[in-house]
N, C-alpha and C positions, 0 to 999 in steps of 0.2 A: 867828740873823741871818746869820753868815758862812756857813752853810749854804748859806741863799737865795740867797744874793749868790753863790754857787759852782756852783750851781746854772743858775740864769740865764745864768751866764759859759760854763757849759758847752753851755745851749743854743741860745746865739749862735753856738759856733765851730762847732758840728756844721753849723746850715743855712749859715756859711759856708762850709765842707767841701764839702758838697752842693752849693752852688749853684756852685762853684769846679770839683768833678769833673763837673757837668753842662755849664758853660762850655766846660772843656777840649774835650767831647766836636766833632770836625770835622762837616761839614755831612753828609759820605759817612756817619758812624758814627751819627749821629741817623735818616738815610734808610734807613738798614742795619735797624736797631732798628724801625721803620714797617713794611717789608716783613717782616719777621719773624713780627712780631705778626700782617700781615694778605699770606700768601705767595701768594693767588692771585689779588693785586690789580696787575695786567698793565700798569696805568699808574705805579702805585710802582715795579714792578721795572726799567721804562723808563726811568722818573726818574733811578734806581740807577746803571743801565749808563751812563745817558749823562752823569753827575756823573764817574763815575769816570772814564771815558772823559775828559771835560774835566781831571780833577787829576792824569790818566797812571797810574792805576792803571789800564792793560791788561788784566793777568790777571786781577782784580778783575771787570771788564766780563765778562771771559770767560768766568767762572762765573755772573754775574750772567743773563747771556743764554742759558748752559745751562740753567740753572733753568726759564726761560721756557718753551722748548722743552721740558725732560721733559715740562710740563703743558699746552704747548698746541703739538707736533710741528711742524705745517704752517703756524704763524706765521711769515710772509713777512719783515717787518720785521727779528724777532729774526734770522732767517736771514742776510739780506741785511748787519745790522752784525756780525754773528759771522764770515763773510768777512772782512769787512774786517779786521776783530783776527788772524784766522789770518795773512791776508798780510802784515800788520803783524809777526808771530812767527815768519813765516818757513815758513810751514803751506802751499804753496801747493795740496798734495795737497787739504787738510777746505776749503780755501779754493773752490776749484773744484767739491767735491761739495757741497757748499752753495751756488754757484751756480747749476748745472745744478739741482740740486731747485726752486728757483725759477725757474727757466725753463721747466723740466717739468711744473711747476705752473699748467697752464694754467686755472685757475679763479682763479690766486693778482692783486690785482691788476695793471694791466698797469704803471703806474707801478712798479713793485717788479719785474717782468720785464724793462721795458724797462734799467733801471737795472741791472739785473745782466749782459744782455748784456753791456752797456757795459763793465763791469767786468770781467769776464770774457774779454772782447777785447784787455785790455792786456794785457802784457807781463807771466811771470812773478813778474817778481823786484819786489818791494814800491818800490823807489826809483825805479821807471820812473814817472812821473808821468802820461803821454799814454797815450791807448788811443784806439781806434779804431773804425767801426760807421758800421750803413745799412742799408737793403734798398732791393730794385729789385722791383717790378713790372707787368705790363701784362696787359692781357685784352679782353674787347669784350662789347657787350652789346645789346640792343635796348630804347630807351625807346619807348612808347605816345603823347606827347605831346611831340615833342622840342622843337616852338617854342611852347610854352607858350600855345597858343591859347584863347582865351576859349569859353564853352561856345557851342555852335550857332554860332559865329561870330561873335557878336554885339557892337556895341561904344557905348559913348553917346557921344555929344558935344555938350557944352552942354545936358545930358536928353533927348536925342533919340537911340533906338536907330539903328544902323545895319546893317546885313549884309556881312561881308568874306569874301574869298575866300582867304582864307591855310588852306594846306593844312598841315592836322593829322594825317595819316598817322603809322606809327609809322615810327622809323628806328634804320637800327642805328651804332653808335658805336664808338671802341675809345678806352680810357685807357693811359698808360706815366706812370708815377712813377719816380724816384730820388730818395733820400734819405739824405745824409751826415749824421755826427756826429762830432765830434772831442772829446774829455771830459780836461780836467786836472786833476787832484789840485792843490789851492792849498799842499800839503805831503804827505810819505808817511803819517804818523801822523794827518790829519783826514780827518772824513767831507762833508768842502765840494768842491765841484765847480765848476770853467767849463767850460760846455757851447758850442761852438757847433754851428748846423747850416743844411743847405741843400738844400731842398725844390723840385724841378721837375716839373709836371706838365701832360702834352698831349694833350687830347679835340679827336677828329675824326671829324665824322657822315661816312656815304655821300655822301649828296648837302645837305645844310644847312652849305653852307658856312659860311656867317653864324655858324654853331654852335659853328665852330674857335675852344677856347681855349686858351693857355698861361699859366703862373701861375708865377712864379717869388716864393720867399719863403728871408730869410736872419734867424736868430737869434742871436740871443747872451745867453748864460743865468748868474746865478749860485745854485748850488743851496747853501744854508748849513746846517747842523745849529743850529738855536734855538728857543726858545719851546719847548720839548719836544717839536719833530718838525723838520719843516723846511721851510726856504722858499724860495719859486723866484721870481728877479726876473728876468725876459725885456724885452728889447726887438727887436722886430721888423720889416722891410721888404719890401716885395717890389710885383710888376708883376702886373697881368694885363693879356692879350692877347687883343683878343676879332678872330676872323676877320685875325690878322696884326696888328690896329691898336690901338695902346695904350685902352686902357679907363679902367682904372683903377689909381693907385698910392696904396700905403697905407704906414703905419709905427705903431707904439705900442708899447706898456709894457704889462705884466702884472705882478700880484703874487699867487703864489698857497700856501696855506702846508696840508701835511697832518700828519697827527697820528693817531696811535693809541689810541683808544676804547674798548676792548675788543678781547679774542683776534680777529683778524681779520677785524676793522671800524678802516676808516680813513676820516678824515672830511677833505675838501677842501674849503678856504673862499677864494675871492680875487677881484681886481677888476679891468680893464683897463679902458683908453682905447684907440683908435683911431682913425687919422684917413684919411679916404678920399680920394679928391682925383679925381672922375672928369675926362676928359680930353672937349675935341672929338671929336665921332666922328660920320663920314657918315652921313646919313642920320638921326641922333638930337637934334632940336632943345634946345639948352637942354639937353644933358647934364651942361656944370658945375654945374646950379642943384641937382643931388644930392649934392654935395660933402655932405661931415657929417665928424662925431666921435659916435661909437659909444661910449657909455661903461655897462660892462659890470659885473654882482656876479653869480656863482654860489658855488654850494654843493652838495656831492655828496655822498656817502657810498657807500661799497663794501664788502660784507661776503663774505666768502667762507667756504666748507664744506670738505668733502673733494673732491668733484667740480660742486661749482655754485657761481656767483661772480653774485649781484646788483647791481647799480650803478643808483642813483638821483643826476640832476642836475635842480638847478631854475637857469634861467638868467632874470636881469631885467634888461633892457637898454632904453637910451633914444638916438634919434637921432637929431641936431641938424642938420637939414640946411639949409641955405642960401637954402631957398623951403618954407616951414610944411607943404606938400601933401606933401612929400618926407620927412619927420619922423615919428616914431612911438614910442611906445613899446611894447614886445613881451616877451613872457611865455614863455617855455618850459620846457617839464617833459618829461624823456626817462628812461626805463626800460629795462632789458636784465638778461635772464640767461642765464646761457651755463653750457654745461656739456658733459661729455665721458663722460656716461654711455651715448650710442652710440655708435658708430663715428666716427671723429674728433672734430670741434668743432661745436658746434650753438651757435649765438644765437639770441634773439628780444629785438626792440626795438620799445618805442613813445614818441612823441612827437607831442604834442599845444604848439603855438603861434598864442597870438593877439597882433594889434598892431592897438595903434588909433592912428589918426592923429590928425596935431597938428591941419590944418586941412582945408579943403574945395578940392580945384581945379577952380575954377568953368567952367574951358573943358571940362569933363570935366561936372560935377555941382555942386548945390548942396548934396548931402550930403555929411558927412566919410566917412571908406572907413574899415571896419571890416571885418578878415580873421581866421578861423578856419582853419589847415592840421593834419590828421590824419594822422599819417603811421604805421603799421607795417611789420615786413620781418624777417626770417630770414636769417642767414648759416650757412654750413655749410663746412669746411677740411675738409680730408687731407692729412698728410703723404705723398708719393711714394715714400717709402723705407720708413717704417715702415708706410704703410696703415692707420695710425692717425692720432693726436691729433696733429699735426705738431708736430717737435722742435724745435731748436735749428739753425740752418743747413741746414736739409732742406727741399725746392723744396718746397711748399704750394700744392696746388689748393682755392679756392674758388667757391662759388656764391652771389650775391648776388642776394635779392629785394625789393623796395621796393614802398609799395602808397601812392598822397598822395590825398588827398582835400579840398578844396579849398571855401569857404565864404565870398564876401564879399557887402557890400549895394551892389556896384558892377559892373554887368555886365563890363566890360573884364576883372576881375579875378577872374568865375565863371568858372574856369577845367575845362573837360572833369579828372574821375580819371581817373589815369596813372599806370600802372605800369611797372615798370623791372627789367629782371632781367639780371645781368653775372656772365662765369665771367672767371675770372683768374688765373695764376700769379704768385707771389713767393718771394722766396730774402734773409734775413737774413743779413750777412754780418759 
């Protein structure tokens, strides 16, 4: 009997033993043990890094995320936090050749390019906080339909077609962008960011003068490492200028949060409001009555290769405007792959959108308006210096082509296909 009872006693303190050395074990040393057992599970080893990352094991991270890379090289992500660790160590040499590879990686997503610029632009020593960044561009082009005129001319009014004489020739146009960024570190040692930036841009046809716009827009960003990737909460402003005369002002909020999926597939999920506010403007009766709030969910996904980078967006949005005929909701689905296995940069895009309206405006029709736009197009870059895939700060010639094709059960809004083709210089700076 004292046996038993010796026995028992002994196999009590062992599983409390066991359950005591399993307790002790820290969150990092259980997630450690996970990747172990399953080491080319790219979302555990993410986990890994960015645990440690959080508990200030550094160097821990820094093996963590070499791991990644022996098995999967041209993972952008690993790349991009493995920078940061360097410059955090003092690296700023591996720091900056693992930036430029993601910049060089032109297939790699652009979220992960643009963000490296950036990074890349500040200063070397780890405790500068601020960095700096933008590009400039301007080019011209010729669209096919620049005043959006109805097909044959044609237009109803109260069901009654009519014939207008608004001339739809093609016209040629030229755009100028500038685009600042200012980015701070919320501390040297995290991977959180405030962004801001300030976006101006001014199109002017030959002779449509009506056509002159200018658009000014200012953001302010915070980018946080959470949820096992990260997320970006904007709030936004800005003007447009249509022909000199205020248009329309807008402001709203975005939240959008990406994550890594698999070896490079990153998946982007998030939501905006918007609120429009159009202005009086000559000649356009009742333009306040398209005031609205624009409220927005997309979802994307980007997977990239060695030399070809896919990106799929679907966007669903609803628009509350102020008079029911003005209101809609609209579906978009947009496609691109782009790649560099000719001579510089080659894309191809498509996008397909429909919106149907809330109600009917009866001085127009007694039917509600229901639109179908098709749109595809091809872009093509060169760097100017290398003659290739354009680099990093090297002037970039592009060509841009666009092809819309156009689909409603509202004559006003059977709009002539128009095509659009623009060359352009830019320089990253």
């Amino acid at each position: 009997m004292k046996f038993k009872y010796s026995y028992i006693l002994l196999l009590v303190f062992l599983s409390v033993a066991v359950h005591a050395e399993t307790s002790s074990l820290s969150e990092e040393d259980v997630l450690f043990e996970k990747v172990y057992n399953d080491p080319g599970n790219i979302k555990l080893n993410f986990e890994l890094a960015r645990l440690q990352l959080k508990v200030g094991n550094i160097k821990g991270a820094a093996a963590t995320l070499e791991r990644i890379l022996a098995r999967f090289e041209n993972e952008t992500t690993a790349q991009l936090l493995l920078a940061r660790i360097n410059r955090q160590l003092g690296n700023p040499t591996e720091a900056n050749r693992l930036y430029q590879a993601i910049i060089n990686n032109t297939n790699a997503p652009e979220t992960n390019i643009n963000q490296a610029r950036q990074e890349l632009a500040s200063a070397k020593s780890p405790e500068d906080l601020w960095s700096f960044s933008g590009y400039v561009s301007m080019g011209g082009g010729l669209k096919s339909d620049a005043r959006g005129v109805s097909d044959h001319n044609q237009v109803l009014l109260q069901d009654v077609i009519y014939q207008t004489t608004t001339n739809s020739k093609s016209e040629k146009y030229r755009i100028a962008t500038a685009s600042f960024n200012a980015v701070r570190k919320l501390d040297p040692e995290s991977n959180n960011n405030f962004i801001a930036n300030l976006t101006v841009t001014d199109r002017t046809y030959d002779f449509y003068s009506e056509g002159k716009t200018t658009s000014y827009n200012a953001s302010l960003a915070l980018d946080l490492q959470t949820l096992g990737g990260f997320n970006t909460y904007t709030v936004n402003a800005g003007q447009l200028f249509v022909a000199s005369q205020p248009y329309i002002d807008y402001y709203g909020g975005s939240i959008n949060h990406r994550h890594v999926l698999a070896p490079n597939l990153i998946i982007n999920v998030g939501g905006s409001a918007t609120r429009q506010e159009f202005q009086d403007y000559p000649g356009i009766a009742q333009n306040q009555d398209k005031s609205n709030w624009t409220i927005s969910e997309n979802i994307g996904l980007t997977k990239s290769f060695e030399r070809v980078r896919l990106d799929a967006t679907l966007i669903n949005s609803d628009i509350l405007a102020k008079q029911d005929w003005y209101g809609y909701h609209s579906m978009q689905a947009n496609f691109a792959a782009t790649t560099n296995y000719l001579l510089g940069l080659t894309s191809i895009n498509k996008s397909v959108t429909k919106n149907l309206y809330d109600a009917a405006d009866t001085y127009v029709s007694n039917s509600i308006r229901r639109d179908l736009i098709n749109t595809y197009g091809a872009r093509w870059s060169i760097g100017l210096e290398s003659w290739d895939t354009p680099r990093n700060n090297e002037i970039t010639a592009s060509i841009d082509y666009k092809h819309n094709t156009y689909f409603s059960n509202i004559q006003n809004y059977q709009r002539t296909n128009d095509e659009d083709i623009y060359i352009s210089l830019s320089k990253n700076f």
